[in-house]
LUMLUMDREN-2810 file (N, C-alpha, C; in Angstrom, 1 decimal):
<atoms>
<atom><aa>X</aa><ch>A</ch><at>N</at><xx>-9.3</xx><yy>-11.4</yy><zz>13.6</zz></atom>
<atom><aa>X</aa><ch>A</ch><at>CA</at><xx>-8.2</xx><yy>-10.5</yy><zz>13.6</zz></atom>
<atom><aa>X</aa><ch>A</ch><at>C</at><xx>-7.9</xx><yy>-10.0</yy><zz>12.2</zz></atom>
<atom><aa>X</aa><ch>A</ch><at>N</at><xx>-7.6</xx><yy>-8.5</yy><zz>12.1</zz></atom>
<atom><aa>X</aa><ch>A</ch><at>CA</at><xx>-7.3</xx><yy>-8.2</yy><zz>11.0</zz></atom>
<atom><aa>X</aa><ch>A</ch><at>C</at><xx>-6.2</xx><yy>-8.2</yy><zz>10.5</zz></atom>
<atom><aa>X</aa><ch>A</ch><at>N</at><xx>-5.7</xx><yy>-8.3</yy><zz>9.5</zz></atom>
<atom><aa>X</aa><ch>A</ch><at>CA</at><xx>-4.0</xx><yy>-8.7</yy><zz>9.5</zz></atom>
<atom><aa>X</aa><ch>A</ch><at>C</at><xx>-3.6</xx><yy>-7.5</yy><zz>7.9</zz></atom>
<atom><aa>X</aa><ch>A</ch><at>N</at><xx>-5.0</xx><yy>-6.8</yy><zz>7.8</zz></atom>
<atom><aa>X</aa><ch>A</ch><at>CA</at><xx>-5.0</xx><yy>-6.2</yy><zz>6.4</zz></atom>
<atom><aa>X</aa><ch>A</ch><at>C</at><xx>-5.4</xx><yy>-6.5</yy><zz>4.8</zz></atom>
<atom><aa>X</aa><ch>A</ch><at>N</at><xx>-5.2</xx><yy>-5.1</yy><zz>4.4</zz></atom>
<atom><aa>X</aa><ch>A</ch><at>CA</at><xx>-5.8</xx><yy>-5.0</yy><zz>3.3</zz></atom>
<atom><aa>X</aa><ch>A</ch><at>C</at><xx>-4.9</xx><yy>-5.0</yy><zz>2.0</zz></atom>
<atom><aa>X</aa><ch>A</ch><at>N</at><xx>-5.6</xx><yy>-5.3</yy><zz>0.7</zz></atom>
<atom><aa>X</aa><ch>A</ch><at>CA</at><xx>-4.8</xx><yy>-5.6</yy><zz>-0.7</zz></atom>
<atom><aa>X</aa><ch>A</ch><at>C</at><xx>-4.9</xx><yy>-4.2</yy><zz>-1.5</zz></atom>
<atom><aa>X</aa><ch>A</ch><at>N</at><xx>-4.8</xx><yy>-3.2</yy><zz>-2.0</zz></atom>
<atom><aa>X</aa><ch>A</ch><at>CA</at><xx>-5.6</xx><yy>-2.3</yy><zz>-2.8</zz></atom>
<atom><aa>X</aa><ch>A</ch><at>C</at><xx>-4.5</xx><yy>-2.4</yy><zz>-4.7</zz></atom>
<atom><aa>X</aa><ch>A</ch><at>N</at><xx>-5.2</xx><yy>-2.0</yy><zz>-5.3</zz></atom>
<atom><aa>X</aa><ch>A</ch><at>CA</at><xx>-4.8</xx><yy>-1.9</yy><zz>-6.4</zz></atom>
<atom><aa>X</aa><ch>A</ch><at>C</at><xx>-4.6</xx><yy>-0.2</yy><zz>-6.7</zz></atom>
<atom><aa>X</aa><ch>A</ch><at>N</at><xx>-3.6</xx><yy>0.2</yy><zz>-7.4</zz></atom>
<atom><aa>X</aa><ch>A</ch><at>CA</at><xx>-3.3</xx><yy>1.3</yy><zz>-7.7</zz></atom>
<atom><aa>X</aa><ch>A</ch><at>C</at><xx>-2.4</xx><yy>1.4</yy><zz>-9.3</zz></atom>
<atom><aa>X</aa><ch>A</ch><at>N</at><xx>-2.4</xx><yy>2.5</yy><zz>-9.8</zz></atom>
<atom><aa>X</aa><ch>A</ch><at>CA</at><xx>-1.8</xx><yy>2.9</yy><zz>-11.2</zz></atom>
<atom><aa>X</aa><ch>A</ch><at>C</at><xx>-0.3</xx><yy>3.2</yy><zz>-10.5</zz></atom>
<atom><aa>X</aa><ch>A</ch><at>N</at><xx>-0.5</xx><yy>4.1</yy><zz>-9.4</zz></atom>
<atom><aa>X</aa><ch>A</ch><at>CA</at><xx>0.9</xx><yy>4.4</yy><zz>-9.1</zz></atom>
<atom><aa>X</aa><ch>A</ch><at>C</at><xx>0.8</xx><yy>4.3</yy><zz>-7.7</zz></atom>
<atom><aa>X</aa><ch>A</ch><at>N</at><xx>1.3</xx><yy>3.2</yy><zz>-7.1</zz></atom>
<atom><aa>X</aa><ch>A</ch><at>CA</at><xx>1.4</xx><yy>2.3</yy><zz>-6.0</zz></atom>
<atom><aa>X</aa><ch>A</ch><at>C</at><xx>2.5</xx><yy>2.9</yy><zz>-5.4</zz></atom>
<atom><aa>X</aa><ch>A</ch><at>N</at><xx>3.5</xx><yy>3.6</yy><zz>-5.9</zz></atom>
<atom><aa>X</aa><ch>A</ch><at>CA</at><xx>4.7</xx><yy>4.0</yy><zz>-4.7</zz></atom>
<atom><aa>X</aa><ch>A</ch><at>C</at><xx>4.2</xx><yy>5.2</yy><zz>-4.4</zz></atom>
<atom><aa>X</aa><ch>A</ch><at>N</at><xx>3.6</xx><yy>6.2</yy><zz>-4.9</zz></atom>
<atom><aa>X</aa><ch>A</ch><at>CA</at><xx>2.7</xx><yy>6.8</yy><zz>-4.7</zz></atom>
<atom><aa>X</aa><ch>A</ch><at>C</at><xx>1.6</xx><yy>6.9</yy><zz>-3.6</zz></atom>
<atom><aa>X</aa><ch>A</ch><at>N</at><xx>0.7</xx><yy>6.4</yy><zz>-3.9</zz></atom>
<atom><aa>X</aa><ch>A</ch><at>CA</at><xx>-0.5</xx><yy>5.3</yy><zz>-2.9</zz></atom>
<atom><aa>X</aa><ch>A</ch><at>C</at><xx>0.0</xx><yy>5.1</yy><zz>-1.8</zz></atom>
<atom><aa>X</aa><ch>A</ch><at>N</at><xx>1.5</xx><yy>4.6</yy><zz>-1.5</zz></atom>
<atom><aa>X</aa><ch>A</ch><at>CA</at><xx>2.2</xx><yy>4.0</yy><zz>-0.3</zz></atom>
<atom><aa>X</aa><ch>A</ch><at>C</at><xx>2.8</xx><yy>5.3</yy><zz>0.4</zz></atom>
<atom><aa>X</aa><ch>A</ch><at>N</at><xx>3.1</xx><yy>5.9</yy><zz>-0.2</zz></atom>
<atom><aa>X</aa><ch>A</ch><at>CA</at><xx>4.0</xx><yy>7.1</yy><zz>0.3</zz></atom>
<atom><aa>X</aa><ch>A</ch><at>C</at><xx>2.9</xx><yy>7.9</yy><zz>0.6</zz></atom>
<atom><aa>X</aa><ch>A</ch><at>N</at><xx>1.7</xx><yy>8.1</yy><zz>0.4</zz></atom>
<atom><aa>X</aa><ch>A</ch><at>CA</at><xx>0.6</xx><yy>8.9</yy><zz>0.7</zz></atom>
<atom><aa>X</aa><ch>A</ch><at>C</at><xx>0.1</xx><yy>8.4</yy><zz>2.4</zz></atom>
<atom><aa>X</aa><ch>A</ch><at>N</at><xx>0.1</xx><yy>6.6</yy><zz>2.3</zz></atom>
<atom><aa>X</aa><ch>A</ch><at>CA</at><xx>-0.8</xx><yy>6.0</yy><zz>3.3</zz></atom>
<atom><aa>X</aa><ch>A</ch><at>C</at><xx>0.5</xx><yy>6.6</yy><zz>4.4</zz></atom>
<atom><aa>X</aa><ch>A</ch><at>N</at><xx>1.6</xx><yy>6.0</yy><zz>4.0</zz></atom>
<atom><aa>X</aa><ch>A</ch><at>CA</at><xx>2.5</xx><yy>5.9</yy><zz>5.0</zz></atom>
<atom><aa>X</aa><ch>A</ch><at>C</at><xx>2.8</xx><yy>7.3</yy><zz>5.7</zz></atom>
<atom><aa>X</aa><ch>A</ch><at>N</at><xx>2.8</xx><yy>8.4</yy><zz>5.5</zz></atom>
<atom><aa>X</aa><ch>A</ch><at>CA</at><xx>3.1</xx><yy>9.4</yy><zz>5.7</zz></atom>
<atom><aa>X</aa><ch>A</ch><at>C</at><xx>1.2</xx><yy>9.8</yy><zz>6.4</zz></atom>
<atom><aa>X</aa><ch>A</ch><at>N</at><xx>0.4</xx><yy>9.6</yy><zz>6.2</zz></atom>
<atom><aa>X</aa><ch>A</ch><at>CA</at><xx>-1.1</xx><yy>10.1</yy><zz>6.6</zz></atom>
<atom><aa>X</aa><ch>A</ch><at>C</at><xx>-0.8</xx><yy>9.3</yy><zz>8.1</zz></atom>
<atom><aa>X</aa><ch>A</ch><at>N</at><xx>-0.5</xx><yy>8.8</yy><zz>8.1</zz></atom>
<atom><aa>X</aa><ch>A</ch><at>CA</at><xx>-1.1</xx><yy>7.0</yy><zz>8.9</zz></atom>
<atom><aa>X</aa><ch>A</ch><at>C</at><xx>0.3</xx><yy>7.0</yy><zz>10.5</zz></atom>
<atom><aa>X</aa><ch>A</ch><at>N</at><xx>1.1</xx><yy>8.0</yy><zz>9.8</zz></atom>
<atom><aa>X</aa><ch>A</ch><at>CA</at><xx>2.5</xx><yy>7.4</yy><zz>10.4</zz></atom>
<atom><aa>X</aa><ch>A</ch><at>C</at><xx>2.9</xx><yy>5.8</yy><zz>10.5</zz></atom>
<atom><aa>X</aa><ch>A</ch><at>N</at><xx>2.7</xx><yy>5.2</yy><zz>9.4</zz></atom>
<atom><aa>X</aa><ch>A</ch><at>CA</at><xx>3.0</xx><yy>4.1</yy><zz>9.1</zz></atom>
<atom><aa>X</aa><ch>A</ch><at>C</at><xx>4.9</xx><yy>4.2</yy><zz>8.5</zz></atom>
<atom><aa>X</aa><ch>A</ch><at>N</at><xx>4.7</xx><yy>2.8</yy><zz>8.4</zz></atom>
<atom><aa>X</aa><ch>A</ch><at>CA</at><xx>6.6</xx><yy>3.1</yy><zz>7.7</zz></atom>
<atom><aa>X</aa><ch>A</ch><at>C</at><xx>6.3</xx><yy>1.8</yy><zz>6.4</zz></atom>
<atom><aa>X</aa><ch>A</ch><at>N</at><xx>6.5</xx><yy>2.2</yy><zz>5.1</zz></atom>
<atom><aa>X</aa><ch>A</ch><at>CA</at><xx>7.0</xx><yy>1.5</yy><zz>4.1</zz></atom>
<atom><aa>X</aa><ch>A</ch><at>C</at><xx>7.7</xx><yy>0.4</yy><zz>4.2</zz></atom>
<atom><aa>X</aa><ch>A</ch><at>N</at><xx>6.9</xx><yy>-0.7</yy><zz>4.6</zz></atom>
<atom><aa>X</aa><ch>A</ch><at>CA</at><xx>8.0</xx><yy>-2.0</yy><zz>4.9</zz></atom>
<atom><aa>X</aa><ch>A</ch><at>C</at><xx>8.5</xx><yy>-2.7</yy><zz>3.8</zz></atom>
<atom><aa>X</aa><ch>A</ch><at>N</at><xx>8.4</xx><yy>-2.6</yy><zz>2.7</zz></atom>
<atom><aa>X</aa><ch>A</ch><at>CA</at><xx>8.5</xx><yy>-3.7</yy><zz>1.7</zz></atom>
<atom><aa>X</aa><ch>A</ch><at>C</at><xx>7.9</xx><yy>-3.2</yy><zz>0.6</zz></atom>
<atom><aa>X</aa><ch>A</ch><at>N</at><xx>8.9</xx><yy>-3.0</yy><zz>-0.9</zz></atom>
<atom><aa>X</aa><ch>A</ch><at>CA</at><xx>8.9</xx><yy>-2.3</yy><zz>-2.3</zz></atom>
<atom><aa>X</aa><ch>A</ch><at>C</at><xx>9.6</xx><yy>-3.1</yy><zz>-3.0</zz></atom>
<atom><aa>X</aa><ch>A</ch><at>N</at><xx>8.9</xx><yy>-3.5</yy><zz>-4.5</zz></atom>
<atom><aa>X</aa><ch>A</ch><at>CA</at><xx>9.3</xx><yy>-4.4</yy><zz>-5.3</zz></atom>
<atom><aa>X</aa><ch>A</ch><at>C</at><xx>8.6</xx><yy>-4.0</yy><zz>-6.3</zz></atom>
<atom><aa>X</aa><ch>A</ch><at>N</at><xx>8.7</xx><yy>-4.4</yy><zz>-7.9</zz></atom>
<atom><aa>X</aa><ch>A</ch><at>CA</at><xx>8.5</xx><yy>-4.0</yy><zz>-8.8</zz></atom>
<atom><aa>X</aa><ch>A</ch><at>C</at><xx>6.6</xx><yy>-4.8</yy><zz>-8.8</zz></atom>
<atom><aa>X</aa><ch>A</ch><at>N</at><xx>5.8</xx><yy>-3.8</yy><zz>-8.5</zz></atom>
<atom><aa>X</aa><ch>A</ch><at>CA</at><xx>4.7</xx><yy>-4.2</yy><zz>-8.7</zz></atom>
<atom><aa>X</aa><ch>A</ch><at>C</at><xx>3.4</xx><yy>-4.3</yy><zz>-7.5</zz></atom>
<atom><aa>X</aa><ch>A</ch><at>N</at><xx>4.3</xx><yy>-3.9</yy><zz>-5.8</zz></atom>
<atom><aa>X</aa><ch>A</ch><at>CA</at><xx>3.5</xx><yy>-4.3</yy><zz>-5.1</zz></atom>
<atom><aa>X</aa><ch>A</ch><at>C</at><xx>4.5</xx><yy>-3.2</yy><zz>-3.7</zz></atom>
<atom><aa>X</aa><ch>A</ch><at>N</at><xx>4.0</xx><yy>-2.8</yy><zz>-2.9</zz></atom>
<atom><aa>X</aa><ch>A</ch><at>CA</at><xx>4.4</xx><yy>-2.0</yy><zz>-1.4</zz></atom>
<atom><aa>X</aa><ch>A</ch><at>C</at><xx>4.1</xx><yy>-2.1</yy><zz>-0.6</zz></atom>
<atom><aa>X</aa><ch>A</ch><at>N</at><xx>4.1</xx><yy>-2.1</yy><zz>0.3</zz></atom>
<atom><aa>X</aa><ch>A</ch><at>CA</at><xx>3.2</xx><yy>-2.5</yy><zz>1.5</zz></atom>
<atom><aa>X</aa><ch>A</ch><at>C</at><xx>4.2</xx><yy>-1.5</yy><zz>2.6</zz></atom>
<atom><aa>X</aa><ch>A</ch><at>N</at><xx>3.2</xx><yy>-1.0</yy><zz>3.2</zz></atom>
<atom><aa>X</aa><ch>A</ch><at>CA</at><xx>3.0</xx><yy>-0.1</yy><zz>4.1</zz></atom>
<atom><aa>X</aa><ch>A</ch><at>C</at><xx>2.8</xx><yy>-0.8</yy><zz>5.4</zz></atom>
<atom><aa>X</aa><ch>A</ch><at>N</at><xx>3.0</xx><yy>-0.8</yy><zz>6.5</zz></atom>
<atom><aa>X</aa><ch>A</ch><at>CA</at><xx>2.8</xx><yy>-1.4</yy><zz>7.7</zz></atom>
<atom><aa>X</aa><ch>A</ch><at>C</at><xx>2.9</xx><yy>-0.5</yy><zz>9.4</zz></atom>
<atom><aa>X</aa><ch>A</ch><at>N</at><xx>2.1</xx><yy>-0.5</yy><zz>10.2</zz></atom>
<atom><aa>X</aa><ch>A</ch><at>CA</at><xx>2.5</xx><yy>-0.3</yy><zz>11.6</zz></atom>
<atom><aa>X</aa><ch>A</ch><at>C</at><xx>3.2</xx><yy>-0.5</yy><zz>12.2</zz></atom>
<atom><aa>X</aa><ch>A</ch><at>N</at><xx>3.6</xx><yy>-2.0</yy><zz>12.1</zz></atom>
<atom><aa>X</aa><ch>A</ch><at>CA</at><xx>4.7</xx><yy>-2.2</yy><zz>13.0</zz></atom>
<atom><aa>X</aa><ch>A</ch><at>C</at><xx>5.1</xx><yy>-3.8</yy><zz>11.9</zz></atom>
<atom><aa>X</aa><ch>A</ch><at>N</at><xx>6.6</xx><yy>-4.3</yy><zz>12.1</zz></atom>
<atom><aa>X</aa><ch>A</ch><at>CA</at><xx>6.3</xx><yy>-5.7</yy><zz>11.2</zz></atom>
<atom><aa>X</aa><ch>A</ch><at>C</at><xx>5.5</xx><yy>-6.8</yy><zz>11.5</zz></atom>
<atom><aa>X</aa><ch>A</ch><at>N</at><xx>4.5</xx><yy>-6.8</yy><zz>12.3</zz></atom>
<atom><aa>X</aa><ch>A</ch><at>CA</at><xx>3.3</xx><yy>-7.6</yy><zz>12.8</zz></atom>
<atom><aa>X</aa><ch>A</ch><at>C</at><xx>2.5</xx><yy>-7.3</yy><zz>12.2</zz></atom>
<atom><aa>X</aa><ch>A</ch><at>N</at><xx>2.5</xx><yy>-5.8</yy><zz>11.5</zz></atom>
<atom><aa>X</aa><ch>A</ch><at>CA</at><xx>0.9</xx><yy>-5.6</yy><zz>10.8</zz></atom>
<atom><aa>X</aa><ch>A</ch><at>C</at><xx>0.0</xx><yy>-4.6</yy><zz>12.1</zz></atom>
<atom><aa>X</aa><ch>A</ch><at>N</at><xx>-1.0</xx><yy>-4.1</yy><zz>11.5</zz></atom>
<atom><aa>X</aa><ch>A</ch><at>CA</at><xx>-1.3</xx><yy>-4.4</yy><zz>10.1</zz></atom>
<atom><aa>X</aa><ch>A</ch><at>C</at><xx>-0.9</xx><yy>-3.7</yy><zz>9.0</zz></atom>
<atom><aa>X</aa><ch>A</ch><at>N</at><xx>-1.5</xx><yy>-4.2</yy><zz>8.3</zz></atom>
<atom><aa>X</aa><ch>A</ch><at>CA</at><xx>-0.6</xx><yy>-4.0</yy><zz>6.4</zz></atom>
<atom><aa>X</aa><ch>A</ch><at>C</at><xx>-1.5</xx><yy>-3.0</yy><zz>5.3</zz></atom>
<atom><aa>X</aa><ch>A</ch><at>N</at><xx>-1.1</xx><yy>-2.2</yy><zz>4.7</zz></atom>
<atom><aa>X</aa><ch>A</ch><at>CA</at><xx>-1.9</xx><yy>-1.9</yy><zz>3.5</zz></atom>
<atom><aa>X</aa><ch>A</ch><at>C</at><xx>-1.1</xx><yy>-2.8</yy><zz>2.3</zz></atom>
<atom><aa>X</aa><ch>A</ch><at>N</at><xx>-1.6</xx><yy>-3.5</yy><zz>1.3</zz></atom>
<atom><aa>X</aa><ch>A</ch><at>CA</at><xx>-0.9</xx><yy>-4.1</yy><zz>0.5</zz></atom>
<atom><aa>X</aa><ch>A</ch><at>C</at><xx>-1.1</xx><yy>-3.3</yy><zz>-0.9</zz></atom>
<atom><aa>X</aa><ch>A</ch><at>N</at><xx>0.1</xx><yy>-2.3</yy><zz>-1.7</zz></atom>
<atom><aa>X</aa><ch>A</ch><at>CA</at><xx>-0.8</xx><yy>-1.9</yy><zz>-2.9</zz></atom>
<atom><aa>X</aa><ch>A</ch><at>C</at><xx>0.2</xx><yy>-2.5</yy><zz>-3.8</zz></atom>
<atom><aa>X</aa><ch>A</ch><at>N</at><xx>-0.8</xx><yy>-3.3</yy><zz>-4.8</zz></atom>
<atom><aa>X</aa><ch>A</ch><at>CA</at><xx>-0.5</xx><yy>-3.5</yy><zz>-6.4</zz></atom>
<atom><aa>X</aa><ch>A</ch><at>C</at><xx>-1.0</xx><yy>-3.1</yy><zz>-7.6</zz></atom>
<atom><aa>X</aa><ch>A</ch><at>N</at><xx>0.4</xx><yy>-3.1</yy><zz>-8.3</zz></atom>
<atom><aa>X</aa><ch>A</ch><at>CA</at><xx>0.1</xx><yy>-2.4</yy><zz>-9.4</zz></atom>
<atom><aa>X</aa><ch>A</ch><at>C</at><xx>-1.0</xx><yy>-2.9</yy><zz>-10.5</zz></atom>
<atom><aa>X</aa><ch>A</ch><at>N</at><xx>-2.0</xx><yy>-2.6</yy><zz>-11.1</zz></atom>
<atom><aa>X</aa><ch>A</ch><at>CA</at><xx>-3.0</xx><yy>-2.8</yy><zz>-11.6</zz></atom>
<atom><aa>X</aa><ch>A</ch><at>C</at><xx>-3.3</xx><yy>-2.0</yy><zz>-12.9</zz></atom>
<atom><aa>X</aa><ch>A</ch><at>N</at><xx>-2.6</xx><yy>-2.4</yy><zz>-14.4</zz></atom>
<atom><aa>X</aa><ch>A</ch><at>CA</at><xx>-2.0</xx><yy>-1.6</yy><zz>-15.4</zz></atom>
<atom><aa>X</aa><ch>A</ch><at>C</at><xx>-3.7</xx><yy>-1.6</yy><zz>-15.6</zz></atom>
<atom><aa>X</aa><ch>A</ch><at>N</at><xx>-4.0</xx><yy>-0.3</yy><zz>-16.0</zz></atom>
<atom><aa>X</aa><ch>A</ch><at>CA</at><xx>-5.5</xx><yy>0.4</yy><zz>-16.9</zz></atom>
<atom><aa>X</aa><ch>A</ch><at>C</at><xx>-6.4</xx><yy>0.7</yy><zz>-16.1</zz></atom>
<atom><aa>X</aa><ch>A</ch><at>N</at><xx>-5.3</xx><yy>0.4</yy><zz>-14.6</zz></atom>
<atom><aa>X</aa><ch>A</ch><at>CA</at><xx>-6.7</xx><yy>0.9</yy><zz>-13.3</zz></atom>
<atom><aa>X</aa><ch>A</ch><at>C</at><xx>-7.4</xx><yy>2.1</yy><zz>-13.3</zz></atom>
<atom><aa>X</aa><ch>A</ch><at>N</at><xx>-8.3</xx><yy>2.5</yy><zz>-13.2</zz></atom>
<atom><aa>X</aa><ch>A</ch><at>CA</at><xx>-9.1</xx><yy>4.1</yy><zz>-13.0</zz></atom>
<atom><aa>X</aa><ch>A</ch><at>C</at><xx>-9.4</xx><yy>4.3</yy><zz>-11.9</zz></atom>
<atom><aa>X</aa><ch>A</ch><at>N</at><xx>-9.3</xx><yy>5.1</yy><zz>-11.1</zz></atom>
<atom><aa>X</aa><ch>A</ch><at>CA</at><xx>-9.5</xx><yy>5.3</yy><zz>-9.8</zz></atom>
<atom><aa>X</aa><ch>A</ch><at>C</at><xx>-11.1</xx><yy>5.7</yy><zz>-9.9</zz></atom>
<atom><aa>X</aa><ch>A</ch><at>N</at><xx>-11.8</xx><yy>5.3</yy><zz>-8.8</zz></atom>
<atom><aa>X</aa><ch>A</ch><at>CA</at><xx>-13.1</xx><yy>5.6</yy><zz>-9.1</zz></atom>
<atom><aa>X</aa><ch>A</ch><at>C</at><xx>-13.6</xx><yy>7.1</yy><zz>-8.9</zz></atom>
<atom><aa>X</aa><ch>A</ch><at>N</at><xx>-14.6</xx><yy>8.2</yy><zz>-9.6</zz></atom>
<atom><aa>X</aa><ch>A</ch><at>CA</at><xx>-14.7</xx><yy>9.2</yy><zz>-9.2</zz></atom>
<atom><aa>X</aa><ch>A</ch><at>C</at><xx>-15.8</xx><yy>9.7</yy><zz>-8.6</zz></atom>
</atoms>
């Protein structure tokens, strides 16, 4: 069973607000450093953390 994924991002509330809105997901949970995006509160989850000097790949 999948229960979700971890991703790292520079700007994570960002990242979240992108999935959640693409996905019709709803932003379940925001704190300094980490968001998580979710389907329903069962999951499943995108998990994004902040990750200072990340580069997105190109």
């Amino acid at each position: 069973m999948w229960w979700g994924t971890t991703i790292d991002a520079s700007d994570l509330g960002g990242l979240a607000k992108f999935y959640a809105e693409l996905l019709d997901w709803h932003i379940r949970h925001e704190e300094p450093g980490t968001s998580v995006v979710a389907a329903s509160p069962q999951g499943p989850f995108f998990v994004f953390q902040q990750a200072d000097g990340y580069w997105a790949p190109v």
